[in-house]
N, C-alpha and C positions, 0 to 999 in steps of 0.2 A: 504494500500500500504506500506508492511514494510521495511525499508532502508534494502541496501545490509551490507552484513554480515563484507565487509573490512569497509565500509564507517563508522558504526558503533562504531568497534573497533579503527576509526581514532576518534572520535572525543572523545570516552572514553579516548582514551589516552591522549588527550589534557585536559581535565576538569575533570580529578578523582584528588582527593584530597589524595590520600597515593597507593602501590602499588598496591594493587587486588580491587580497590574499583571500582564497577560496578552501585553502584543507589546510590550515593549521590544525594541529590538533584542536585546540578551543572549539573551532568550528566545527569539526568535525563531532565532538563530545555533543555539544549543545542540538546539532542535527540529529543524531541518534537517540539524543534524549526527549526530544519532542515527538520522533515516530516511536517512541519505546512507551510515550504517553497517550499516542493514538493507538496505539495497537493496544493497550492494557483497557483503556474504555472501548472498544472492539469488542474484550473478549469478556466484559462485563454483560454483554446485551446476548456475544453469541460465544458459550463455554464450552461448548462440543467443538467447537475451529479447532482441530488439532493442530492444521498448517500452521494458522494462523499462531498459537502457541508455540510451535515449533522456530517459526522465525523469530517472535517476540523474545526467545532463550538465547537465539543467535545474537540477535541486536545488543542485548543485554551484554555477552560475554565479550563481544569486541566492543563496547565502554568501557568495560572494565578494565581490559587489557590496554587502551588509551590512556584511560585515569591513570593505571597506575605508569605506563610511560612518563607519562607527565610528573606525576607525582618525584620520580627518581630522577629526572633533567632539572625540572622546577619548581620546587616544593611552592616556591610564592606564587606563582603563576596557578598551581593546582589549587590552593586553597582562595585564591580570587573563584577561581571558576566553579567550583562545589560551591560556592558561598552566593555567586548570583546564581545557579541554577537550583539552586537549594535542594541538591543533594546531599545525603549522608546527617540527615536529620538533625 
């Protein structure tokens, strides 16, 4: 289920780190966490989706493995961005 094409370029614009930057990690984090938000109210409505569950576990575990890149390059960079995307409670 891929985000719309403004919704995208809104949150790039929020989280790129200089002007044409498209996949910094940040960006990258912040994309995955808004379809990992679409696809969780998804599978509120529809819980038999197994696909749909199935990718949702994917998405999930390449954030993870970002976060924690990040996390070990830039600890301050990681803790700005869990902190605006208000992950990790």
């Amino acid at each position: 289920m891929p985000l719309e094409s403004q919704a995208k370029q809104e949150i790039i614009a929020t989280y790129r780190t200089h002007g044409k930057d498209v996949g910094s990690t940040e960006v990258q984090v912040a994309v995955l966490s808004r379809r990992i938000g679409d696809l969780t109210e998804h599978l509120k409505g529809h819980h038999k989706d197994h696909s749909s569950r199935r990718g949702l576990l994917i998405l999930v575990s390449r954030r993870r493995r970002l976060l924690r890149y990040l996390r070990n390059t830039s600890p301050e960079r990681y803790r700005n961005l869990i902190k605006s995307l208000g992950l990790r409670g």
